[in-house]
C-alpha positions in Angstrom: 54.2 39.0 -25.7 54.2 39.2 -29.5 57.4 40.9 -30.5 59.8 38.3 -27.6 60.3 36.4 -30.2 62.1 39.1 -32.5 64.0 40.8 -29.3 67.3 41.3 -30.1 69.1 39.9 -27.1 67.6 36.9 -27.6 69.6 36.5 -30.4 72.6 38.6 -29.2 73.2 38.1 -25.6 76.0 40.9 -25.3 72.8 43.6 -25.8 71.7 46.0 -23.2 68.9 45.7 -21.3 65.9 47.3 -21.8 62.1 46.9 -22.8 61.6 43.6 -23.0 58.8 43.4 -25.6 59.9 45.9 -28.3 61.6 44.2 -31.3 65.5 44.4 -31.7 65.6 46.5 -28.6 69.3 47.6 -27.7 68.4 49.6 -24.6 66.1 51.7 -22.7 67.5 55.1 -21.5 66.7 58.2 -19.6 69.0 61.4 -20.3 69.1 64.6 -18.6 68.4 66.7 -21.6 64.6 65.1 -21.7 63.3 64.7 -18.6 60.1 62.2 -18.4 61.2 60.6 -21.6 62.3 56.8 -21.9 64.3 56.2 -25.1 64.2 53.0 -26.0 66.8 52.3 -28.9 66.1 49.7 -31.6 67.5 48.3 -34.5 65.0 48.1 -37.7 64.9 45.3 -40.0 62.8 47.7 -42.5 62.5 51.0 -43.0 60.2 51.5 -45.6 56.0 50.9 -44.9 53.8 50.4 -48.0 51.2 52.1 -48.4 48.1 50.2 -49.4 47.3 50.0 -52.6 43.3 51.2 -52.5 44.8 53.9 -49.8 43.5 57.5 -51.3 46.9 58.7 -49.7 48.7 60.3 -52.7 52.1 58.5 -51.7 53.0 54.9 -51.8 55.5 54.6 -49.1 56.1 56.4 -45.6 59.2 56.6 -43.5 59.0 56.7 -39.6 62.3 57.2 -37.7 60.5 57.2 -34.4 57.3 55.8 -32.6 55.1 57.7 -29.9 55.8 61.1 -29.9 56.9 63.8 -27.3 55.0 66.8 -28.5 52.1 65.3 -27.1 49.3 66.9 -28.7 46.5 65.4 -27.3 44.3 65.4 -30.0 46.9 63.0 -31.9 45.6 60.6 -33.9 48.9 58.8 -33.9 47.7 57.4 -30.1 46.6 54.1 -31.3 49.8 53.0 -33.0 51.6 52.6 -29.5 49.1 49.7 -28.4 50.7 47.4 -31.2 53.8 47.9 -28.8 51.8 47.1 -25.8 51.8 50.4 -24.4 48.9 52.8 -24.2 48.0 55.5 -26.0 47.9 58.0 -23.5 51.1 59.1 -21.2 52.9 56.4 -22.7 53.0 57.8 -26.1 54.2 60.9 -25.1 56.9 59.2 -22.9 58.0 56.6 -24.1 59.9 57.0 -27.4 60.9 54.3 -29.6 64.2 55.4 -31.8 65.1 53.4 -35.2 68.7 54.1 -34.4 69.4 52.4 -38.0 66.8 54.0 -39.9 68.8 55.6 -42.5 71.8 52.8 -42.7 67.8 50.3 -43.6 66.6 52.9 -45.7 69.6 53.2 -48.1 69.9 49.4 -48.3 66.4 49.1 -49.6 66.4 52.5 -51.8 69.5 50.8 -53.7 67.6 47.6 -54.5 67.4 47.5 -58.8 63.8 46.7 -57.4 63.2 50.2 -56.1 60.6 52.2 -58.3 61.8 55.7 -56.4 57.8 56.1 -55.8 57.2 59.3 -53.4 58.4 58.5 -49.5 56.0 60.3 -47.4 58.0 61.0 -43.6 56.2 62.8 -40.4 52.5 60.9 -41.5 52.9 59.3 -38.5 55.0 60.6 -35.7 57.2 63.7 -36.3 60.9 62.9 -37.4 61.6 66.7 -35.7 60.4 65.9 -32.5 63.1 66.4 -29.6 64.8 63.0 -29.9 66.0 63.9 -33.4 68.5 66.4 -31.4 70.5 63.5 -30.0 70.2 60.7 -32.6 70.1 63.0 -35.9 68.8 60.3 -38.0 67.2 63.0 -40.9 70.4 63.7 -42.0 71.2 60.3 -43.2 67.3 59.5 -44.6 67.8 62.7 -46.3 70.6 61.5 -48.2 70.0 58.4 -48.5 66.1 59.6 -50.7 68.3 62.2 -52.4 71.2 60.0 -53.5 69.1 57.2 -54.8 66.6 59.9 -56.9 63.3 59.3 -54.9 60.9 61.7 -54.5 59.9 62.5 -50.5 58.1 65.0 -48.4 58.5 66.0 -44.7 55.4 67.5 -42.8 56.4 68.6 -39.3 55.9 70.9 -35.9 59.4 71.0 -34.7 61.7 73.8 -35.6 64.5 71.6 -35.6 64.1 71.1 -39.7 66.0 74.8 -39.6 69.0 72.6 -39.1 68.6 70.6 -42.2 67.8 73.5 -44.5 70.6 73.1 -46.7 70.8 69.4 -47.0 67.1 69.6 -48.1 68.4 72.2 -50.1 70.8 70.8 -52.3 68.3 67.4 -52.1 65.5 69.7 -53.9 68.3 69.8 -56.9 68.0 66.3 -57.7 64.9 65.3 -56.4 61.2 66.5 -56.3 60.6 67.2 -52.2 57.9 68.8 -50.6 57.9 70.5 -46.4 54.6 71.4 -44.7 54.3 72.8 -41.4 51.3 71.7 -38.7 50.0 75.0 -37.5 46.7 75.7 -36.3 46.4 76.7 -33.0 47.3 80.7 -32.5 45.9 81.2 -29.3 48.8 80.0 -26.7 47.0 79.3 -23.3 45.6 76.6 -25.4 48.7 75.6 -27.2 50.3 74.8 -24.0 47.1 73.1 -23.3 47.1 70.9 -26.5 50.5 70.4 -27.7 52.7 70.9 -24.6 55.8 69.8 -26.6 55.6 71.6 -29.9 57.3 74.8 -30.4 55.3 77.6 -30.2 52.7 79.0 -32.7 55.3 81.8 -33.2 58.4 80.1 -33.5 56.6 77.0 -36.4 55.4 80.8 -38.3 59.2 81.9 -38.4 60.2 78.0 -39.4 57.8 78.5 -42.7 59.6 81.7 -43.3 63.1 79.9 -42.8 61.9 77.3 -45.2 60.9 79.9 -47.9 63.7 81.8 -47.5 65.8 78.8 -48.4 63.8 79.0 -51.8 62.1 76.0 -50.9 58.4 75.2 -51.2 56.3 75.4 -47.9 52.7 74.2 -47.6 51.1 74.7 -44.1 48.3 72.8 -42.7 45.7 74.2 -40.5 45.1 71.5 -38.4 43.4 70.2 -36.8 40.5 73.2 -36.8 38.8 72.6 -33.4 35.1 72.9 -33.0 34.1 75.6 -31.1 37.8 76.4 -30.0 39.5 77.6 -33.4 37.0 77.8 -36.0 35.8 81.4 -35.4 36.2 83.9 -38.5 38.7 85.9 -36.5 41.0 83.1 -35.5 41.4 81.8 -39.2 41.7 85.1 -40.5 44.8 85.8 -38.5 46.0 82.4 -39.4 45.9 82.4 -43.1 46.9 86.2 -43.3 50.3 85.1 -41.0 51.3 81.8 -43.2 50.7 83.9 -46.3 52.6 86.5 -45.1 55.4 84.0 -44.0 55.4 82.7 -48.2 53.4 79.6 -47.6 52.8 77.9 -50.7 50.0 76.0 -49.7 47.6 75.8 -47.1 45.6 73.0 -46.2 42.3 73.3 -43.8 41.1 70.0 -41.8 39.0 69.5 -39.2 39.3 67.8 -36.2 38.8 63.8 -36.2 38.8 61.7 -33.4 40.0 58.0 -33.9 40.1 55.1 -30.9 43.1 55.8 -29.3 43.2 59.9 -29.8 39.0 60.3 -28.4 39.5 59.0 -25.3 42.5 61.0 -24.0 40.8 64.4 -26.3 37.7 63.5 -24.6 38.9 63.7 -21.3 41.0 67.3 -22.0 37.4 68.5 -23.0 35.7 67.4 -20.0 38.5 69.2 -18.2 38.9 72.3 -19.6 36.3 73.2 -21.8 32.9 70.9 -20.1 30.8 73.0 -21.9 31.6 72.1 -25.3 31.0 68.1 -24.5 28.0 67.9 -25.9 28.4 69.6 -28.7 31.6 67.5 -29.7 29.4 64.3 -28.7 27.0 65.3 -31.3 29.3 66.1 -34.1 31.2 62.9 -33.6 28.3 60.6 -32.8 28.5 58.7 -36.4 32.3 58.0 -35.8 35.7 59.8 -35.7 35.1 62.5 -38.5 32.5 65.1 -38.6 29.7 65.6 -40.4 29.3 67.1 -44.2 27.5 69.8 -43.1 30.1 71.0 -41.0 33.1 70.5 -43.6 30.5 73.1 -46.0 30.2 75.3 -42.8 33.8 75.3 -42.5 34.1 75.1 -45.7 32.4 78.3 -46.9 34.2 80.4 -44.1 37.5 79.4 -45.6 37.2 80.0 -49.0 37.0 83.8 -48.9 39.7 83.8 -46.7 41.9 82.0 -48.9 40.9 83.9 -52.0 41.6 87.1 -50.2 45.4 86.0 -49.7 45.8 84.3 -53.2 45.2 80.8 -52.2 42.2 79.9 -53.9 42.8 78.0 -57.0 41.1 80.9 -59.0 44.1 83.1 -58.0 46.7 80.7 -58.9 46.9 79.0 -55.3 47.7 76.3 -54.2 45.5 75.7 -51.6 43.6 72.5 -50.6 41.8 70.7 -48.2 38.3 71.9 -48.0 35.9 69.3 -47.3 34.9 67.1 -50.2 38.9 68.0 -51.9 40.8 65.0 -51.7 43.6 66.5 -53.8 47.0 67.4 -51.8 47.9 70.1 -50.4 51.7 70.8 -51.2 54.3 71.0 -54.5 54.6 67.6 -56.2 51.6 65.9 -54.7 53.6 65.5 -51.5 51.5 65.6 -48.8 48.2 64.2 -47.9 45.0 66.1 -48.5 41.4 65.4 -45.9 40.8 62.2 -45.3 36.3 62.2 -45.2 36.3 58.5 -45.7 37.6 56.3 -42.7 40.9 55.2 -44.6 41.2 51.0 -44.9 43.0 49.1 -42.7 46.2 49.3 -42.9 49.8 48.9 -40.8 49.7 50.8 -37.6 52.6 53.2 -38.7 51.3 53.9 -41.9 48.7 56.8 -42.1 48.7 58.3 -39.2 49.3 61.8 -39.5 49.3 64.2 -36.3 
């Protein structure tokens, strides 16, 4: 296995048992308060991913205090990431939870270095850093600081409500640092949010997080992703959508499409086959040429956005600060903070790095 060589107890014999192929693994754990989960408890030896310099990503590092996620949204292009730990990217990624239980005592250490250039640290581009886990470990508290203290710029894009709890510490962050929050929120309809993202927090309850996060006097950018072919791109659907995050005091929204990377396609695939086995062959068409779809449906999409956004002073014509339509790969949110449509397939890069669910 590739990672025995960096396990823990093979350095420290007094460690726990646990995973035996995850590096500086502690221990593996199952607690009453998530059932179905496996927490398996690591210590980092970085915290801090570079971003590829040729990226488009408008961020140079990224922060990820966990890896697989538990609101397992199966359209997740995060899936592939878990194979580097030897697990797949299916039922394992939504299980089995990997938890930088030093993240934040890793990430202060290197922010400190006279090295440091305090370039913008993107968090939740990979897995979220509000997913349930955070509950127990409460690891954002201390990355928080540790940005803030050190003056470095960061974002947070999320689905959990859990942020709520944070609100003044990214508060009083926002005083000496640039920082920029978006909330994921697309899918309005919620037989099919229990469908697709059985461990997010309801459509409702994210809507009422972008008004907490507003209310704090914070900037809030919201993106409507992924739009779903045939399942959330009618008129009506984004009219309701746009008209409840303006309402809320987004700052920003940000449309993309669905894409569908190795990893995320097969386990989307088979939901669609599932539950919606008419729509098959339309997705196999759109996504014949690879994981993104086609120009002409970004202008489709495209055109039935803009009037929508204009109509809610989002357009860039009204003073907006919307993004995101096909062919804009500007960002979405205050301070360049989060990442706008990928259309190219991004270079290769670390598996943590720019995945963003």
């Amino acid at each position: 296995m590739r990672w025995d060589a960096q396990r823990l107890d093979l350095e420290e014999p007094g460690t726990l048992p646990g995973l035996p192929t995850v590096a500086g693994l502690l221990r593996s754990l199952q607690v009453p308060e998530f059932p179905g989960l496996t927490l398996h408890e690591v210590r980092a030896k970085s915290a801090l991913n570079k971003v590829p310099d040729h990226s488009s990503m408008p961020f140079a590092y990224t922060v990820n205090t966990f890896r697989g996620c538990s609101h397992s949204c199966v359209y997740c292009f995060a899936r592939k990431t878990h194979e580097w730990l030897e697990l797949d990217t299916g039922s394992d990624f939504d299980s089995q939870i990997v938890v930088k239980t030093n993240v934040a005592e890793v990430l202060r250490r290197e922010v400190s270095r006279s090295s440091w250039k305090r370039e913008h640290v993107a968090l939740g581009t990979n897995t979220d850093p509000y997913q349930r886990a955070e509950g127990r470990y409460r690891l954002m508290p201390g990355v928080i600081d540790a940005l803030a203290r050190s003056g470095t710029p960061f974002s947070v894009l999320t689905k959990g409500t859990l942020l709520t709890r944070d609100l003044p510490l990214l508060a009083a962050a926002s005083r000496d640092v640039p920082i920029g929050l978006g909330v994921s929120l697309a899918i309005w309809d919620d037989e099919l949010h229990r469908s697709l993202e059985p461990g997010v927090p309801t459509p409702r309850a994210r809507l009422e997080l972008v008004r907490r996060i507003a209310d704090a006097g914070l900037p809030c950018g919201v993106f409507l992703a992924p739009v779903l072919p045939g399942l959330t791109d009618q008129k009506d659907h984004l009219e309701r959508a746009i008209a409840a995050v303006a309402e809320a005091g987004a700052t920003g929204v940000t449309v993309l499409p669905l894409h569908l990377r190795p990893g995320a396609r097969e386990w989307f695939t088979a939901w669609l086959s599932r539950e919606h086995p008419k729509l098959v062959g339309r997705y196999r068409t759109l996504y014949s040429r690879g994981a993104y779809v086609p120009a002409e449906y970004r202008s489709w999409l495209s055109a039935r956005v803009a009037p929508i956004l204009a109509a809610h002073g989002l357009d860039r014509h009204s003073g907006g600060e919307a993004r995101g339509l096909p062919g804009d790969e500007s960002a979405a949110f205050p301070h360049g903070s989060l990442p706008g449509p990928a259309a190219p397939e991004p270079a290769r890069a670390e598996p943590e790095q720019l995945a963003l669910c």
